[in-house]
C-alpha positions as CSV (number, residue, x, y, z in Angstrom):
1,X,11.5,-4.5,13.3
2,X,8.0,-4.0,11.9
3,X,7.2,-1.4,9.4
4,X,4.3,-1.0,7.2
5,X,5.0,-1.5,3.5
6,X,3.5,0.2,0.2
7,X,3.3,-2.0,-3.2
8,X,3.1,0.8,-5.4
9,X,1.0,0.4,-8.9
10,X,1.8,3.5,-10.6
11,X,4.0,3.5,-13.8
12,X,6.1,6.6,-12.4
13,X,7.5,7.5,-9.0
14,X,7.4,11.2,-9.7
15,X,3.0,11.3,-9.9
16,X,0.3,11.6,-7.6
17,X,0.6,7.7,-6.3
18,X,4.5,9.0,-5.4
19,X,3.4,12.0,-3.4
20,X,0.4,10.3,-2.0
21,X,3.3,7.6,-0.9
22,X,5.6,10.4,0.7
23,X,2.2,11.9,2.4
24,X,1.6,8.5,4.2
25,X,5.3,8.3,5.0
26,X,5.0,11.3,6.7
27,X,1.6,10.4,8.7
28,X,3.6,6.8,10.0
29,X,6.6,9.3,10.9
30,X,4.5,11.2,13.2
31,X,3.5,7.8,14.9
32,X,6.8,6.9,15.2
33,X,6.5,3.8,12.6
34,X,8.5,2.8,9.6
35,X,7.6,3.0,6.4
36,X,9.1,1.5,3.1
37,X,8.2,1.1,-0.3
38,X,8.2,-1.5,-3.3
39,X,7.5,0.0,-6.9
40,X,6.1,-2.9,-9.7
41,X,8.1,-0.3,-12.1
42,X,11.0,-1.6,-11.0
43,X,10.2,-5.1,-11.9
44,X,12.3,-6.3,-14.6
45,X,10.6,-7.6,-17.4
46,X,10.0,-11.5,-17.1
47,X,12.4,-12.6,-20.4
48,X,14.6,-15.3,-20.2
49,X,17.9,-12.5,-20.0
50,X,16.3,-11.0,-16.7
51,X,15.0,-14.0,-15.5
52,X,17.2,-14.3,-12.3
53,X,16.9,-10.9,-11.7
54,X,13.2,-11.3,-11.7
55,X,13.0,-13.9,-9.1
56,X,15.5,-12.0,-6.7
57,X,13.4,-9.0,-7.0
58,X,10.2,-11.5,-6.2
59,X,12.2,-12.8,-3.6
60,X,13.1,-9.8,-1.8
61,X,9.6,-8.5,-2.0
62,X,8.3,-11.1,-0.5
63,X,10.7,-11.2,2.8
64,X,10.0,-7.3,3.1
65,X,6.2,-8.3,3.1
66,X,6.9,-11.1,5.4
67,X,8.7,-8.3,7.9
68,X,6.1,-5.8,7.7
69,X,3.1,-4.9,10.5
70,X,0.7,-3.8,7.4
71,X,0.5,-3.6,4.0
72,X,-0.6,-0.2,1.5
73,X,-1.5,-1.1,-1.8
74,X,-1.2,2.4,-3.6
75,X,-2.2,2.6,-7.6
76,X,-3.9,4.3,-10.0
77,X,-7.5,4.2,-10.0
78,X,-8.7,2.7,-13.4
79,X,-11.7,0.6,-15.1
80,X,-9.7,-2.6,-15.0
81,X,-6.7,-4.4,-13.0
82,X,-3.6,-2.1,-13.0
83,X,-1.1,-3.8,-15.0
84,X,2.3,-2.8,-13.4
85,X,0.7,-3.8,-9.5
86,X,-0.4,-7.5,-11.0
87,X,2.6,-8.5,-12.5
88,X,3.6,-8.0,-9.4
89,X,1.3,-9.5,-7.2
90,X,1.0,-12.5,-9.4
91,X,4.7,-13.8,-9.0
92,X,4.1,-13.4,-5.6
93,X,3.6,-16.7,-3.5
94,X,0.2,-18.1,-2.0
95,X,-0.8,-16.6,1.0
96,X,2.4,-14.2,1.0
97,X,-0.3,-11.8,2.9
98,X,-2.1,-13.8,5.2
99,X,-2.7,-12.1,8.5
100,X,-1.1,-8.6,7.2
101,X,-3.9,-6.1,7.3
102,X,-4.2,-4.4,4.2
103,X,-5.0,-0.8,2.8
104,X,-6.0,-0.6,-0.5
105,X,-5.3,3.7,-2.0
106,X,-6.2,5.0,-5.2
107,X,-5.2,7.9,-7.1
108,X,-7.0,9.8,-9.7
109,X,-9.9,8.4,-11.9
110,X,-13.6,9.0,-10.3
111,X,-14.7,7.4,-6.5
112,X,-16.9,4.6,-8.3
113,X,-13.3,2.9,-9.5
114,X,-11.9,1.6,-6.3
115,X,-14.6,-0.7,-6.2
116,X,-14.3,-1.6,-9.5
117,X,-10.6,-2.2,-8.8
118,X,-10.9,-4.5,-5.9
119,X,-13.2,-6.4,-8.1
120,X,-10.7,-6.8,-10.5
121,X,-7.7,-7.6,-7.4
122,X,-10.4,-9.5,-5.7
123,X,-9.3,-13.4,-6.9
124,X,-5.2,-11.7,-6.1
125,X,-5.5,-10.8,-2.8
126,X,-7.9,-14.2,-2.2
127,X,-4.8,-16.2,-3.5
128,X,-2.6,-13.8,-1.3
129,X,-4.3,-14.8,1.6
130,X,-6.2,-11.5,2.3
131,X,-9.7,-11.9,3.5
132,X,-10.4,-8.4,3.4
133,X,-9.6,-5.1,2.7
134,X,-9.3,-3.3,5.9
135,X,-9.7,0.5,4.5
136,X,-10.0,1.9,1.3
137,X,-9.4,5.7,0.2
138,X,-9.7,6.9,-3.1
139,X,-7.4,10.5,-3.4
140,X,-9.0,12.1,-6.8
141,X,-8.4,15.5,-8.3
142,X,-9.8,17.8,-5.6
143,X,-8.1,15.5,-2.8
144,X,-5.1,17.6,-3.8
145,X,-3.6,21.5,-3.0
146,X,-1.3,22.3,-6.0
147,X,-0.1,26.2,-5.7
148,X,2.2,27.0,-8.5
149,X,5.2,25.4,-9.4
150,X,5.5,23.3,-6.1
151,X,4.3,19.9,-5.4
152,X,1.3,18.2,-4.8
153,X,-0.2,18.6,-1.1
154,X,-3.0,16.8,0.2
155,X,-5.8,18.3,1.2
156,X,-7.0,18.5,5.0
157,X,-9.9,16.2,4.1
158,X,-7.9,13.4,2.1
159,X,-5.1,13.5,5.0
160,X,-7.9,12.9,7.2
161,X,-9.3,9.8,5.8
162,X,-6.0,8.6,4.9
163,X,-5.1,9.0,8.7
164,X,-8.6,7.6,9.5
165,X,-7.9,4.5,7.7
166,X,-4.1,3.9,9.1
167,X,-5.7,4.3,12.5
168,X,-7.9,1.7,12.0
169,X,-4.7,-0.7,10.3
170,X,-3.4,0.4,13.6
171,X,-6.4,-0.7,15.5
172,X,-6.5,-4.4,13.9
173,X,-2.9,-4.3,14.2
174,X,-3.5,-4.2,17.9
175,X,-6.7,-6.5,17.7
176,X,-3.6,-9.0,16.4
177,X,-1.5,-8.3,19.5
178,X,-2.2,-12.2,20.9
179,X,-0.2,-13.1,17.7
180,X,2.8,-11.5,18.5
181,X,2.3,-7.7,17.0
182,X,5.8,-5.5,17.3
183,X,6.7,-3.5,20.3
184,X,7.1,-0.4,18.2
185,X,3.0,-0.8,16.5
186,X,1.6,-1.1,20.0
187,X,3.7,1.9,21.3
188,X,2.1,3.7,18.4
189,X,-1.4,2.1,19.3
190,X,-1.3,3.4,22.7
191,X,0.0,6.8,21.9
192,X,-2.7,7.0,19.7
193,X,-5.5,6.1,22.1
């Protein structure tokens, strides 16, 4: 069964990368698509105690990424690599992304940083096998409703391009279909055309 799959960056499920992760949870629910997640803050630290541990964790990242249609690469938007989401990706094998379309979403910090950011992921993803980024969305302050005490909402403009840019994941997804794309991402293709 193939799902789309978030690597998550931030150094806390409970901030504005975890909400923006439940929002785009909720956007694949309403295509009828599955959606999981991977947090690097959940890596184990690589020390000789957790070593096992670490390569389990490695290991069972990489089959979910081997199962999923697409891949969401959601972090914080910063001046420099994000720490937590490259430990990650660099005990990840070569080419452990080839042919997986991938998102790249960044939370907080100013517009100008995403760029900045793949710049920084650029030789990562290369070694991962991804050619390209197929959308990138950058959610900053005003990207988000916050009314009181309740939680973070996205705004109608951020859910827009973030629904923009899984429709067009969806659309290469499709463009992939001679390579054997999943029953359930075409159904959601065509209901979406």
């Amino acid at each position: 069964m193939s799902y789309f799959l978030a690597l998550s960056g931030s150094s806390t499920k409970f901030s504005k990368s975890g909400f923006l992760l439940q929002a785009i949870g909720a956007i694949l629910e309403r295509r009828d698509l599955d959606f999981h997640a991977i947090h690097a803050s959940d890596l184990p630290p690589n020390e000789p105690a957790t070593v096992r541990i670490v390569h389990q964790f490695v290991a069972d990242t990489n089959d979910q990424i081997q199962h999923a249609a697409a891949l969401v690469i959601v972090t914080p938007a910063t001046k420099e690599a994000p720490t937590l989401l490259t430990s990650l990706l660099k005990l990840l094998p070569d080419k452990a992304f080839a042919k997986k379309p991938v998102l790249l979403f960044a939370t907080g910090g100013l517009p100008g940083h995403v760029a900045i950011l793949e710049y920084e992921l650029k030789q990562t993803f290369f070694r991962l096998g991804t050619k390209a980024i197929v959308a990138r969305v950058h959610v900053g302050t005003g990207g988000w409703l916050i009314v009181g005490d309740d939680r973070p909402r996205l705004s109608r403009g951020a859910e827009r391009e973030i629904t923009h840019a899984i429709d067009l994941v969806l659309g290469s997804v499709a463009a992939a279909d001679s390579v054997g794309v999943s029953a359930s991402v075409r159904g959601a293709v065509a209901r979406r055309m």
